[in-house]
C-alpha positions in Angstrom: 21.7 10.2 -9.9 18.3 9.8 -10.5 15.8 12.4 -8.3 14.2 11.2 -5.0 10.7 12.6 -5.1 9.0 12.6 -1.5 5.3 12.2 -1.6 3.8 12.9 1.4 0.1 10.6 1.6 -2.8 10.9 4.4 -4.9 8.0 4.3 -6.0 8.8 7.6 -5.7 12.0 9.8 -1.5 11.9 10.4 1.6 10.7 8.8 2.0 8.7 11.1 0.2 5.8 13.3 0.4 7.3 16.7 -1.8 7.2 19.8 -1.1 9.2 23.1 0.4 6.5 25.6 1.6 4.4 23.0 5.1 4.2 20.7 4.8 5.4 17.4 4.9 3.2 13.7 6.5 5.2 10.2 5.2 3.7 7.2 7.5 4.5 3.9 7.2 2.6 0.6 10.5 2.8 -1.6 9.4 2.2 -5.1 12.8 1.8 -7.8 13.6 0.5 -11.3 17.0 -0.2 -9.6 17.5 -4.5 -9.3 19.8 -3.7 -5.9 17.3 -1.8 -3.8 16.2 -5.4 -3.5 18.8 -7.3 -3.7 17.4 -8.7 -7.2 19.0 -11.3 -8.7 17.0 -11.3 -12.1 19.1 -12.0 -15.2 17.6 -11.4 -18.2 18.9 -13.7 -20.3 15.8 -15.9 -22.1 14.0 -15.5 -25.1 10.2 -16.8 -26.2 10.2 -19.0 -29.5 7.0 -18.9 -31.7 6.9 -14.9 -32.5 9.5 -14.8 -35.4 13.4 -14.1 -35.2 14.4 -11.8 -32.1 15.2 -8.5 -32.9 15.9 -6.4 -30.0 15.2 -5.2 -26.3 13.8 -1.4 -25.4 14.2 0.0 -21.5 11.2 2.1 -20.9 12.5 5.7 -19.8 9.4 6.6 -17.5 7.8 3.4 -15.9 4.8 3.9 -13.4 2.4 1.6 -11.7 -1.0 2.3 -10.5 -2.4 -0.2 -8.3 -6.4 -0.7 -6.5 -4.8 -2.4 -3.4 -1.2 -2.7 -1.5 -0.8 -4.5 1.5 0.9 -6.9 4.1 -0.9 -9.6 5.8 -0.4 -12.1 8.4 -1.4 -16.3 7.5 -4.8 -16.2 7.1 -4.8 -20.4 6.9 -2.9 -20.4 10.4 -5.7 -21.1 13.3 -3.6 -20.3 15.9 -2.6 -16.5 14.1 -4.7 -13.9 14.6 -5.3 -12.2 11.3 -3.8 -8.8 11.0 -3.7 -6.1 7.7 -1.6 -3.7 6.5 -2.7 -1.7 4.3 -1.1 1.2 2.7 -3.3 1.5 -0.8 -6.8 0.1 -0.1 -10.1 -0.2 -2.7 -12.2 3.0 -1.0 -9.6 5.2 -2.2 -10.7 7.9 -5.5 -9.6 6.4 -8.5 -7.0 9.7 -9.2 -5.5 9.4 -5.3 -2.2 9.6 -6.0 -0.8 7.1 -3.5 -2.1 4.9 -5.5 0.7 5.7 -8.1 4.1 4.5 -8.2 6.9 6.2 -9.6 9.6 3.6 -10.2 11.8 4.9 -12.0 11.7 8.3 -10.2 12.6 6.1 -7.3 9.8 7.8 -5.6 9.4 7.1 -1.4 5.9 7.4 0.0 4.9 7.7 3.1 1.5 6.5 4.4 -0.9 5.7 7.8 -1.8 2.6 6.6 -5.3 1.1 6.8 -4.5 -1.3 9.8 -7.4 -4.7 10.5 -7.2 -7.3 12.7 -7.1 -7.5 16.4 -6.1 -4.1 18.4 -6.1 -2.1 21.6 -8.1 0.7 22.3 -4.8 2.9 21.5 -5.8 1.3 18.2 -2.2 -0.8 18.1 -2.1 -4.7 16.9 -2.7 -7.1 19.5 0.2 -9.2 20.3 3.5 -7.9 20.6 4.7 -9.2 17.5 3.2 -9.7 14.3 4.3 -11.6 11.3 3.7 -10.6 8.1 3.6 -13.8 5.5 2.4 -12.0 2.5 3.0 -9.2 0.5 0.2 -8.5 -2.6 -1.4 -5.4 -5.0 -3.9 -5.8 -7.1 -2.6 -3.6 -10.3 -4.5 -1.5 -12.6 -1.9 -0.7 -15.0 1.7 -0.5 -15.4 2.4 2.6 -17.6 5.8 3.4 -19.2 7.3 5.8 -21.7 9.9 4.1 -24.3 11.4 5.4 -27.4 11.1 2.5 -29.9 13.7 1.6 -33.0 13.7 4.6 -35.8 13.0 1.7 -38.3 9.0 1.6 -37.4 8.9 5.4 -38.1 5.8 5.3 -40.6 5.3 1.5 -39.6 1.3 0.6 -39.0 2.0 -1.7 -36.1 -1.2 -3.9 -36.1 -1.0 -4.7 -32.6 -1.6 -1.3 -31.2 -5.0 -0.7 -32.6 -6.3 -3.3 -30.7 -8.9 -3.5 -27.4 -7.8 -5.4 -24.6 -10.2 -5.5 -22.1 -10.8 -1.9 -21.3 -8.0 -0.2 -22.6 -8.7 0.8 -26.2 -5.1 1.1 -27.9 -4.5 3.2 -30.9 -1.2 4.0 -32.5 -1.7 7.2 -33.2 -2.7 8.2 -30.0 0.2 6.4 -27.5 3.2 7.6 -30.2 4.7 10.8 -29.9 7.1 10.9 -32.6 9.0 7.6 -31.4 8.3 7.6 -28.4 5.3 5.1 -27.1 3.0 6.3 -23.9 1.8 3.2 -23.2 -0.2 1.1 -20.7 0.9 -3.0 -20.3 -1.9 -4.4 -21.6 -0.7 -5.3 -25.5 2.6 -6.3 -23.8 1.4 -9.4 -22.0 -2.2 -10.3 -23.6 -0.3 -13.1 -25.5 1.0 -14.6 -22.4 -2.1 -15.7 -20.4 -5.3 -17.5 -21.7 -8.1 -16.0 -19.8 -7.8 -12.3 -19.0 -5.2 -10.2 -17.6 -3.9 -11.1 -13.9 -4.1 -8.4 -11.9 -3.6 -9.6 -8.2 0.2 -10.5 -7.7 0.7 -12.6 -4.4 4.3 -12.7 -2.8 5.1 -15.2 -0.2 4.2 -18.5 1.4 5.5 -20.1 -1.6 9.0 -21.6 -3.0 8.8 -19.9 -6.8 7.8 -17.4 -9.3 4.1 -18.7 -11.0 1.7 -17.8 -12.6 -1.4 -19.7 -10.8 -5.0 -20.5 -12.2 -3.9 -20.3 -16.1 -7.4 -22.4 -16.7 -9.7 -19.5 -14.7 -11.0 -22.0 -12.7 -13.0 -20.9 -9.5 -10.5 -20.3 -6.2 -12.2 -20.7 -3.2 -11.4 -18.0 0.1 -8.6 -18.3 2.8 -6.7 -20.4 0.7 -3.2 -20.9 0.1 -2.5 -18.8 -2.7 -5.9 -16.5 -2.6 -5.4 -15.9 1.6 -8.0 -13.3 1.3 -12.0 -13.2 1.4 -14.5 -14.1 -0.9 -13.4 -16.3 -4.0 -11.6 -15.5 -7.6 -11.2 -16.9 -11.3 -8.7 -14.5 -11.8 -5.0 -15.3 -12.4 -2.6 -14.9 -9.9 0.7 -13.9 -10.2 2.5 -15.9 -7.1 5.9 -14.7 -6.1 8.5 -16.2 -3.3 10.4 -12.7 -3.9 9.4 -11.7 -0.5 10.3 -13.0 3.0 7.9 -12.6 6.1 9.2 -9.8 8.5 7.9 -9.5 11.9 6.9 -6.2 13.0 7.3 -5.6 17.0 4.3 -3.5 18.8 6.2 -0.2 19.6 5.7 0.2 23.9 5.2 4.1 25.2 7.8 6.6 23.6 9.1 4.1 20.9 9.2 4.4 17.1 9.3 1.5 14.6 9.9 2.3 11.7 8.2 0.2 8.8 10.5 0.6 5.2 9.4 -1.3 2.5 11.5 -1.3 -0.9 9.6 -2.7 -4.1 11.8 -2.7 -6.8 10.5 -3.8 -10.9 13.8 -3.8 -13.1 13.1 -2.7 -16.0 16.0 -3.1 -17.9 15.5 -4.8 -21.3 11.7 -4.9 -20.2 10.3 -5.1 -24.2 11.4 -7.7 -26.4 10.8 -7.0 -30.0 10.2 -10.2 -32.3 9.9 -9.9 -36.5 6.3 -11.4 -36.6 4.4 -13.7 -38.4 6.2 -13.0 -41.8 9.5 -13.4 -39.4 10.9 -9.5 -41.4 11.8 -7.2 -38.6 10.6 -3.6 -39.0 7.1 -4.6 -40.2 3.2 -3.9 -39.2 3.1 -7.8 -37.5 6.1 -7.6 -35.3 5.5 -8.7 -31.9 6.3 -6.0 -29.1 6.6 -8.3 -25.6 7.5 -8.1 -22.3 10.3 -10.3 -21.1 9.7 -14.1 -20.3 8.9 -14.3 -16.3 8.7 -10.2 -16.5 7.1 -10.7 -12.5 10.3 -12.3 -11.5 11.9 -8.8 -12.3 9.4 -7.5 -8.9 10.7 -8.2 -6.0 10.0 -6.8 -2.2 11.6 -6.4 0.6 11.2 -4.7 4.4 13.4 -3.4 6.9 12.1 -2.7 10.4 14.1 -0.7 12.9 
């Protein structure tokens, strides 16, 4: 059985959102390599064409994620809603905060006193006695895993780790320890997308998995897929892995408690392909995540 690590995070001043004369809210965030912590239905069971002859699947060991912003929010696009934010990692945090790391697969639970916007008392509680949150999004900065790759590349110059993308200069010699690769996700996916590397990942208010402004075309504010301020050219990883919950105002001497559970399977995660000269165990094979690797996140929230 894997260890439960309890993180204990102050965003604010307690651990909890409570006001004297009002109930009290519990934020926790379950974060798992585990498909069943949220009721995934994933099957990993597709394969690109176009990178040489399949060779084999890796399951990183150690997989974190380390994200700029993680939040609920109501519809922004609904008039009649008034907009309310949850948010449990936000942008004005220090770069090395730790809640903005999540241990999946130490199956890490964090709790938080969120960042909380939108219409509220003067016991600083919503407005409204319930609220109903329609999205879930993070903006990611990396996903980081640990995997110990085939024995075959031992002395293998694999070309595509001494590469830049973006900002993260990769070098094989400094991310292998013996076989094993220490790794951000970067080289992984920068042959899926045609203008950068998506960041924001928006789940709900939406009927599939998709990956949304491929041409990094401008998307305007308080729109259906980018509900938030200001506008993007960013890809969007959009998600229907999430259904809306509706959170009730806790009255005097109440407690809600407020347990999220994101879960990334990571099983089979890599996908190794024999390269342009299509000869597995040589310095152009292709080391990708899965087809649809965002279909493996999923989110879901109990409220009790």
């Amino acid at each position: 059985m894997k260890k439960i690590v309890i993180l204990l995070i102050l965003i604010m001043v307690f651990s909890a959102c409570k006001k004297e004369g009002t109930g009290t809210m519990n934020f926790k965030m379950h974060y798992t390599d585990s498909p069943d912590k949220a009721k995934s239905g994933y099957k990993n069971d597709s394969y690109y064409t176009g990178f040489g002859d399949y060779i084999t699947s890796l399951t990183p060991h150690r997989f974190l994620g380390k994200f700029g912003i993680l939040g609920f929010r109501t519809n922004y696009m609904d008039p009649n809603i008034k907009e309310h934010t949850l948010l449990f990692i936000d942008g004005n945090m220090p770069d090395d905060d730790p809640a903005k790391i999540a241990d999946f697969s130490n199956n890490a639970v964090v709790s938080y006193s969120p960042n909380l916007s939108g219409l509220m008392d003067s016991h600083f509680r919503f407005v409204g006695e319930q609220i109903e949150l329609v999205y879930f999004f993070y903006d990611v900065l990396n996903f980081y895993q640990e995997v110990n790759i085939p024995v075959q590349y031992e002395g293998v110059n694999l070309q595509m780790f001494n590469y830049i993308y973006g900002n993260y200069n990769c070098r094989l010699d400094s991310i292998m320890q013996n076989n094993v690769m220490h790794v951000e996700h970067f080289p992984f996916i920068a042959r899926l997308f045609n203008s950068g590397f998506p960041g924001l990942f928006v789940f709900g208010n939406c009927d599939s998995t998709f990956v949304f402004n491929m041409e990094g075309n401008e998307v305007p504010a308080n729109s259906l897929h980018f509900p938030f301020g200001g506008s993007t050219r960013s890809q969007i990883i959009r998600s229907n892995n999430y259904f809306p919950i509706v959170v009730n105002t806790p009255y005097e001497n109440e407690t809600v408690n407020f347990i999220a559970t994101m879960s990334f399977d990571t099983r089979n995660l890599i996908q190794i392909y024999a390269g342009e000269d299509n000869i597995p165990y040589t310095g152009d094979d292709v080391f990708i995540y899965a087809p649809n690797f965002w279909e493996r996140i999923k989110v879901s929230v109990e409220v009790r």
